[in-house]
N, C-alpha and C positions, 0 to 999 in steps of 0.2 A: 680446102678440106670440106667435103661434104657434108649437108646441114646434120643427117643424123650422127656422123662421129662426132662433131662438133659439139652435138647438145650432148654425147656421151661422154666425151671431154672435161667439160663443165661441170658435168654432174659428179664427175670423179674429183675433180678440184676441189669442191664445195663437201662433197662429203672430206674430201682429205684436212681443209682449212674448219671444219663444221664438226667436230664427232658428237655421236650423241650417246646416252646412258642405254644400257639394255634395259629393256623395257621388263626384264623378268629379273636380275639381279643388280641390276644397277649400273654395271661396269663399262666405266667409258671407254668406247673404242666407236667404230664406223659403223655397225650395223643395228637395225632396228632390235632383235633379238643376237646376242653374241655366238660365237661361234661353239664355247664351251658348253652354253643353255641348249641349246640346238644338239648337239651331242646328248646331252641328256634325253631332250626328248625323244631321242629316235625310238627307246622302246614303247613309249605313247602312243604314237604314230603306225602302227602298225597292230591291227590287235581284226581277226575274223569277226565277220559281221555278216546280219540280214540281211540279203540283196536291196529288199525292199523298204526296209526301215531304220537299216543301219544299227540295229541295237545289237551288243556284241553276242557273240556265240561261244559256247564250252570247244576249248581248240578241240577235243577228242570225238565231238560231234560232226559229220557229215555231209548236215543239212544246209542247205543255202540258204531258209527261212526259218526265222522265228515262231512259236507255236503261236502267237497272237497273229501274225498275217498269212499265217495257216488257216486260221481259224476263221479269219473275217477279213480279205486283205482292203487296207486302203484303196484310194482312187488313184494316188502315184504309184508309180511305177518303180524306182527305185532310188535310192539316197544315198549320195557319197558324203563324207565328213572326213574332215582332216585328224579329230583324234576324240578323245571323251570331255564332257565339260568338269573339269576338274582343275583343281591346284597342279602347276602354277598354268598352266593355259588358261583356267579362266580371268586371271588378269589380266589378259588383250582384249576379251570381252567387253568387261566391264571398263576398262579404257577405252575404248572407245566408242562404247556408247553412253557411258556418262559421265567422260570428260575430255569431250571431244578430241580424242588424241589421235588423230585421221590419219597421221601417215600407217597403224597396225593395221588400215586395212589395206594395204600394199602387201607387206607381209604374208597376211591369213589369204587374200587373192593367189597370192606366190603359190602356198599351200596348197590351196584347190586347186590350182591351175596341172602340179602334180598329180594329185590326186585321178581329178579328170581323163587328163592323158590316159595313166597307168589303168582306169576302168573301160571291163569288154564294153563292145556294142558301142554305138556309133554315138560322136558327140552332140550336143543339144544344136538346132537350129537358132534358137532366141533365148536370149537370157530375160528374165522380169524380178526384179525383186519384191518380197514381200514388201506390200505399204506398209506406213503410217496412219493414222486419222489424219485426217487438217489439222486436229488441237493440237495434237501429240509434236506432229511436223513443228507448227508454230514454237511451239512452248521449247522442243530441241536445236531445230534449227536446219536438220538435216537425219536422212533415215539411214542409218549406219549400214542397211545392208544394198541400199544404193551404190554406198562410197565400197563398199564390197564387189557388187556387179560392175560397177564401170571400171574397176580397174581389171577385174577376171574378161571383160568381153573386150579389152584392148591387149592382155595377154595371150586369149587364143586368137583373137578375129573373130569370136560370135558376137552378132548384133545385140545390141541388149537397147529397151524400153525402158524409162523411169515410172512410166505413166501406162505399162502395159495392164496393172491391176490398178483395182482405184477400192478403198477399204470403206462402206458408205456407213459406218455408224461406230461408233466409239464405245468398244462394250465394256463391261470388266474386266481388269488385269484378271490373266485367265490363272496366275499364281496362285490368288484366291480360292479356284474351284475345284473341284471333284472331276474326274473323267466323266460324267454326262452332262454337266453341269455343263463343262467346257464345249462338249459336240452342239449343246444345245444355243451355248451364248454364242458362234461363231457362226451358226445358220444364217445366211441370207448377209452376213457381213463384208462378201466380196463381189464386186463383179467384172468383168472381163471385158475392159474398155474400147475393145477395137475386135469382138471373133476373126473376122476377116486375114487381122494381122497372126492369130495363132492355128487356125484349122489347117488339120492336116500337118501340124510342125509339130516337132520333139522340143518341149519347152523345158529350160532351167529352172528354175524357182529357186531363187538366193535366199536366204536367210543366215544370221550370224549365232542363233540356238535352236536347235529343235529338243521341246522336252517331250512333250507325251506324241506330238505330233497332227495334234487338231485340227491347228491354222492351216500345219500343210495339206492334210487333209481335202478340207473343206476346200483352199483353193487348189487343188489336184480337180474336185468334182465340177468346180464350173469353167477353169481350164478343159475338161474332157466334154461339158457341156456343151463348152462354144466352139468345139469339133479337132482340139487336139490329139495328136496321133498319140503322144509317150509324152509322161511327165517325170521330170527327176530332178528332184529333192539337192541341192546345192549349198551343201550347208557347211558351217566354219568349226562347230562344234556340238557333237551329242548328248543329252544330261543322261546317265549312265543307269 
């Protein structure tokens, strides 16, 4: 038997001898989220949006963008999400980033990996996930939207970086701020470890939330600095 049936062999065994609880109702059976959850969310899952920023759209409306990046657009270029950060989706969230529940980002990878596909225009050349601080790393142990990118850049075949941004100063939880508060605490907090590696490429940027969109932002701008062609936004969920 060929190594890969073999390991898909296995892995069927082990889910079959292994079930686990759906992570969104409970209910024991084989899959991470159950098939009945998954049913429900499909109306989630589908809702018009900002090309560029992904914040949803009135359906009777037309337009491809939102009046905010009408008005002023960011540095990226556009932003897929799998659905709004809401109940009960955001209970994969917060499982996995704070309490270390790593197989939900197989899952939420799965998700975007759809996602991706299904969006025009040509897929990203490099994946990078938003960092971490050093403290933040230390103190968790791991950057949830890493365990995200590596499993999405083994589902399509795009290369992905751990280490392609590096976050050089540990500001305040941007929860706390204000929209300028936030542009102003994230200035100069990113930089672009290797140009060489992103110029001229259509870069991913993983994230597991985007709320106001700052972080991405700002690294959209030194992304485009360090001579990136097209940057977009790869994110697991929108705060609405």
């Amino acid at each position: 038997m060929p190594h890969s049936r073999l390991n898909a062999w296995l892995h069927a065994r082990l889910r079959h001898l292994l079930p686990c609880a759906c992570a969104l109702c409970g209910a024991v059976q084989q899959e991470l989220v159950c098939a009945g959850c998954t049913e429900d969310l499909a109306p989630l899952l589908h809702r018009r949006r900002c090309v560029q920023c992904a914040t949803p759209l009135e359906a009777r409306l037309r337009a491809r963008h939102c009046p905010t990046c009408l008005a002023g657009a960011p540095d990226y270029d556009t932003t897929v999400v799998i659905a709004d950060y809401t109940w009960p989706l955001d209970h994969l969230i917060t499982g996995l980033k704070f309490r270390a529940e790593l197989p939900l980002a197989s899952w939420l990878a799965a998700r975007l990996s759809d996602v991706l596909v299904a969006a025009p225009g040509r897929m990203p050349d490099l994946l990078l996930p938003v960092p971490l601080s050093a403290a933040r790393l230390r103190s968790r142990g791991y950057n949830q939207a890493w365990e995200i990118t590596r499993r999405l850049s083994k589902r399509l075949g795009i290369p992905a970086h751990a280490d392609g941004l590096r976050r050089v100063r540990d500001n305040p939880a941007q929860v706390t701020l204000d929209r300028a508060e936030r542009l102003a605490n994230l200035r100069g907090a990113f930089e672009v470890t290797d140009p060489a590696r992103v110029a001229g490429q259509h870069i991913g940027v993983v994230d597991d939330v985007m709320t106001t969109g700052s972080t991405l932002g700002e690294i959209a701008t030194q992304l485009k600095r360090a001579g990136a062609a097209c940057v977009t936004n790869v994110v697991a969920l929108r705060t609405p």
